[in-house]
C-alpha positions, 0 to 999 in steps of 0.5 A: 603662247597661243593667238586665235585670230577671227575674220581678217583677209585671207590674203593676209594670212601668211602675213598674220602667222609671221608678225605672230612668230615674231612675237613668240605666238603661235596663231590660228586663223579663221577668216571664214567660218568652216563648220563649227568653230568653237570646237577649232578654238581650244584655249588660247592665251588670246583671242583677236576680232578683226571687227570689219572683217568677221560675220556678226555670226562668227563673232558671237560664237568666237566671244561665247567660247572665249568667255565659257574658257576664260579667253581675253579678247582683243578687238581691232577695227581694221585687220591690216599688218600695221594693226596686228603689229601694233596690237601684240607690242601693247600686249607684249610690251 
């Protein structure tokens, strides 16, 4: 299973891939829009905004590819570990 994770700190990256691993996710993450990112996207099984952290910009090109490949999209205001973690035990639980 496969998670695109769109804006959030680039600090926090190697935090983010870890609780993903832990849930059985394997992750991609954008923090900062480098070229075009809706050929990087693919189709993953779900696709994450961390809506305090993403350019309006990157947002609406993540949502667009998401609903042209038929991607669920999880929204979280804060792009903390604690939020992440709560996100994927909903979705997994």
């Amino acid at each position: 299973m496969s998670v695109v994770i769109i804006g959030g700190n680039e600090r926090m990256e190697c935090q983010y891939e870890e609780i993903c691993r832990q849930f059985g996710y394997k992750a991609k993450i954008f923090t900062k829009e480098k070229g075009a990112l809706k050929k990087k996207i693919g189709a993953p099984d779900l696709l994450i905004l961390f809506t305090s952290t993403v350019s309006h910009k990157m947002m609406l090109s993540a949502v667009g590819e998401a609903k042209r490949n038929r991607v669920p999209v999880a929204r979280v205001q804060s792009s903390s570990a604690a939020a992440l973690t709560t996100l994927l035990e909903s979705r997994c639980g």
